[in-house]
C-alpha positions as CSV (number, residue, x, y, z in Angstrom):
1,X,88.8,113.3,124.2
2,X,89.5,110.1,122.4
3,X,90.3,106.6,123.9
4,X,92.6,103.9,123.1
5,X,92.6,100.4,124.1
6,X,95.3,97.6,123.5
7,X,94.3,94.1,123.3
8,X,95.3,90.9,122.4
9,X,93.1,87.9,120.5
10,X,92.2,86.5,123.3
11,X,90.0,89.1,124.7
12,X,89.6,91.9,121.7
13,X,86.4,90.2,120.4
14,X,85.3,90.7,124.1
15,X,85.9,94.4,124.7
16,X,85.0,95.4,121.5
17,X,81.2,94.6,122.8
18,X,81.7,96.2,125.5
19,X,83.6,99.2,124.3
20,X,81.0,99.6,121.7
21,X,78.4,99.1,124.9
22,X,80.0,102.1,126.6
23,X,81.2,104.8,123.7
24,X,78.3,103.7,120.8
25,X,79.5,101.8,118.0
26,X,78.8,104.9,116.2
27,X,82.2,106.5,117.9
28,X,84.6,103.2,117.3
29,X,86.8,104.9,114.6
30,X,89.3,102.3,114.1
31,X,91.3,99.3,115.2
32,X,94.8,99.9,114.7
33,X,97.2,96.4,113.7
34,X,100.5,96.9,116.3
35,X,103.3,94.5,116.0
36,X,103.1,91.5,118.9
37,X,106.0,88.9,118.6
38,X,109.6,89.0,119.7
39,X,112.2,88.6,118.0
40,X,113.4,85.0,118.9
41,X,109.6,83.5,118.2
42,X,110.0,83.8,114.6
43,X,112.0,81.1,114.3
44,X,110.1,78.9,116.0
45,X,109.4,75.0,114.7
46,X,106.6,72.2,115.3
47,X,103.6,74.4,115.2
48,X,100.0,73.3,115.6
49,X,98.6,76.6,114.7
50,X,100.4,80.0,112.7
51,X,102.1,82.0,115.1
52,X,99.9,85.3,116.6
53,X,101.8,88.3,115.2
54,X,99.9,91.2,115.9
55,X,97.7,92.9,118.8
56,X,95.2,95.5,118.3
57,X,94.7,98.9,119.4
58,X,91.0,100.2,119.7
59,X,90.3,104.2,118.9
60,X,87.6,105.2,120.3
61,X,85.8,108.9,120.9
62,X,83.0,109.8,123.8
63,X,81.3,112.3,121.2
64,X,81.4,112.8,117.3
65,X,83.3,116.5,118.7
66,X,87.1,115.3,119.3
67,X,90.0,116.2,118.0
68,X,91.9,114.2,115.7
69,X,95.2,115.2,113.5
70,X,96.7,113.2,110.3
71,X,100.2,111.7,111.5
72,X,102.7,111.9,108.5
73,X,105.4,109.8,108.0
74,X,108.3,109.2,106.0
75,X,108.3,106.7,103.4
76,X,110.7,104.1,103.1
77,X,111.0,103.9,99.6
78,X,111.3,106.6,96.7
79,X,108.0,106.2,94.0
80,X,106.9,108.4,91.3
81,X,103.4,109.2,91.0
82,X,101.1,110.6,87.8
83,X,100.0,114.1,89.1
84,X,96.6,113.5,87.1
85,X,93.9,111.8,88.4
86,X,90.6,110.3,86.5
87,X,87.8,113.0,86.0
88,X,87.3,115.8,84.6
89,X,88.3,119.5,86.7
90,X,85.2,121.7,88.0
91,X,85.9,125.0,86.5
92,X,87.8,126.5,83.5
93,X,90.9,127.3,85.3
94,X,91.7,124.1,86.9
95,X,92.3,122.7,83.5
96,X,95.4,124.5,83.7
97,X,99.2,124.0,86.0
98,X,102.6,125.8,85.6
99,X,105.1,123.4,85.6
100,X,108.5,124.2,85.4
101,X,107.7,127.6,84.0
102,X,105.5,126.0,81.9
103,X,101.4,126.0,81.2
104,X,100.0,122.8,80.8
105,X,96.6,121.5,80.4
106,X,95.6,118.5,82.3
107,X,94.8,115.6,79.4
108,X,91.1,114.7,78.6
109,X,89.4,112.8,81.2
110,X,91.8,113.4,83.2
111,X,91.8,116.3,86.2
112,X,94.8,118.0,88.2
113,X,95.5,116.0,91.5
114,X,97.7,118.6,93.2
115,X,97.1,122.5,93.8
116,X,99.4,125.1,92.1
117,X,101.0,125.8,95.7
118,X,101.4,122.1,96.2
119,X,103.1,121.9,92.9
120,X,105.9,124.5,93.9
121,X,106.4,123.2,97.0
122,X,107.3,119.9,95.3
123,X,109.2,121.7,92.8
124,X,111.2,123.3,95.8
125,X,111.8,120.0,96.9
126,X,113.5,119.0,93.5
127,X,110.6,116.1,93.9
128,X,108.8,117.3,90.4
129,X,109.5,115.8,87.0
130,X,107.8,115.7,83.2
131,X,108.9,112.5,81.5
132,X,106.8,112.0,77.5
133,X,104.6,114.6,78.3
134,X,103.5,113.4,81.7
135,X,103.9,114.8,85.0
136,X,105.5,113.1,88.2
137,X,105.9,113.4,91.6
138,X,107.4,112.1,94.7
139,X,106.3,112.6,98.1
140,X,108.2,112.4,101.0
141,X,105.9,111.5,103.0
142,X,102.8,109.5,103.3
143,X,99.2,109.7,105.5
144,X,99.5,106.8,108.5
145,X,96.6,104.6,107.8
146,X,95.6,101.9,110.4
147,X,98.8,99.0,110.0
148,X,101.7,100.4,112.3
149,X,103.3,97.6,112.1
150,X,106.4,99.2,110.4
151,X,107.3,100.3,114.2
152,X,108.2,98.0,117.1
153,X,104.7,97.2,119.0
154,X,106.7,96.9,122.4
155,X,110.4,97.8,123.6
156,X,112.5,95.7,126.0
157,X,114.1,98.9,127.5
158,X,113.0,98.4,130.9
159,X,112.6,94.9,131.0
160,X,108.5,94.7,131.8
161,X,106.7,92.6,130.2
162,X,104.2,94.6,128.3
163,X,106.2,97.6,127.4
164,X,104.7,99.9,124.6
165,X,107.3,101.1,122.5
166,X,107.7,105.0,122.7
167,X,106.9,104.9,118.8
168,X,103.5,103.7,119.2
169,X,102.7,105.9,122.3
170,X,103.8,108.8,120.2
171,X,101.6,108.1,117.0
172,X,99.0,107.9,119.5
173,X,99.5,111.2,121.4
174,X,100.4,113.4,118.6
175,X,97.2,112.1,116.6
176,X,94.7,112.8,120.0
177,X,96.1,115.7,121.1
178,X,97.9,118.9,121.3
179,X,100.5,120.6,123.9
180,X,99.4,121.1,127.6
181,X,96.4,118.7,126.9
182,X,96.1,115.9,129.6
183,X,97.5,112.2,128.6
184,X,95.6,109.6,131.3
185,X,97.0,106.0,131.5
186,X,95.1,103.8,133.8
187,X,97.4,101.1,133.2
188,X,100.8,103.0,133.4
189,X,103.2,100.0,133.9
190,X,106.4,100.9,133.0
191,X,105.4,104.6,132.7
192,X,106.5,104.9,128.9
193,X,102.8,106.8,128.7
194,X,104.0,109.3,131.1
195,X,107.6,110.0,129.7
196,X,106.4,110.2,126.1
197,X,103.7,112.9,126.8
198,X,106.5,114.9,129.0
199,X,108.5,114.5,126.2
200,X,105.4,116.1,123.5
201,X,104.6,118.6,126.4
202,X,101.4,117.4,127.3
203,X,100.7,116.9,131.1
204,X,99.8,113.6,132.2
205,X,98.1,111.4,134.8
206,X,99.5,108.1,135.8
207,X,97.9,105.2,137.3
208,X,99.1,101.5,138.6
209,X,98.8,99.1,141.3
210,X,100.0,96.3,142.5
């Protein structure tokens, strides 16, 4: 199982001892940047310090054995890459791509960055192109890394206070898990948890008080 724990900068110095206390600091694996302010605080004047913009999310795992999944996601704007990287390719045939019905050779001190099949499923995408005698390409999408703060960190849907925003949640469950596995929230709030994980179709425990 993996856990994840959202904090503000008050306190994240705090439980990170104590997170690292109970999992090993060998099993932290990341802290995650979520978006914090609202709207209508960014235009706020007379400040004695900069404004807090972000909160953190702590991913943690009990064991090194836990299941983990690359979350791809669109990119917002269209750029060309060189489909060679620096180095120099292992064997004799990697030298060597078809492109556009083409054999090329990869140029010297310089190695192939994408497999053949990669290649015509870029081609199939029309997102391929050989401009002076170099090869481009354009993905569609790109790996998430650790800055989510191109999605809203909380949602005013249900007016509470501390609301994740079903786009975080989702990142989080689709990363840590697979259908009919179990989503716990200890915290559950406004129960955004427990609707996104329906949603995924995992099953899910809920837990609040008042």
């Amino acid at each position: 199982g993996s856990f994840y724990m959202r904090i503000d900068y008050h306190f994240g110095h705090y439980m990170k001892i104590l997170l690292d206390e109970i999992f090993g600091r060998e099993n932290f694996k990341n802290e995650i940047v979520v978006n914090r302010t609202q709207e209508f605080f960014k235009h706020a004047t007379g400040l004695k310090k900069f404004m807090v913009d972000t909160d953190s999310v702590y991913f943690y795992t009990k064991t090194p054995n836990y299941l983990f999944r690359e979350v791809k996601i669109l990119r917002k704007d269209e750029k060309w890459w060189e489909i060679t990287l620096p180095g120099r390719p292992k064997q004799e045939e990697d030298k060597y791509r078809m492109i556009q019905g083409q054999k090329m050779k990869s140029p010297k001190g310089r190695k192939w960055g994408l497999k053949q099949e990669q290649i015509e499923e870029y081609k199939r995408l029309d997102r391929i192109k050989v401009k002076n005698g170099k090869v481009y390409y354009a993905p569609i999408f790109t790996t998430l890394k650790s800055n989510w703060t191109d999605i809203p960190g909380y949602t005013r849907k249900w007016g509470y206070p501390t609301e994740n925003s079903e786009e975080l949640l989702e990142r989080i469950i689709r990363a840590s898990s697979v259908e009919e596995d179990i989503i716990l929230d200890a915290f559950a709030g406004s129960g955004t948890t427990g609707a996104v994980a329906e949603k995924l179709k995992r099953r899910w425990i809920m837990i609040d008080s008042s």
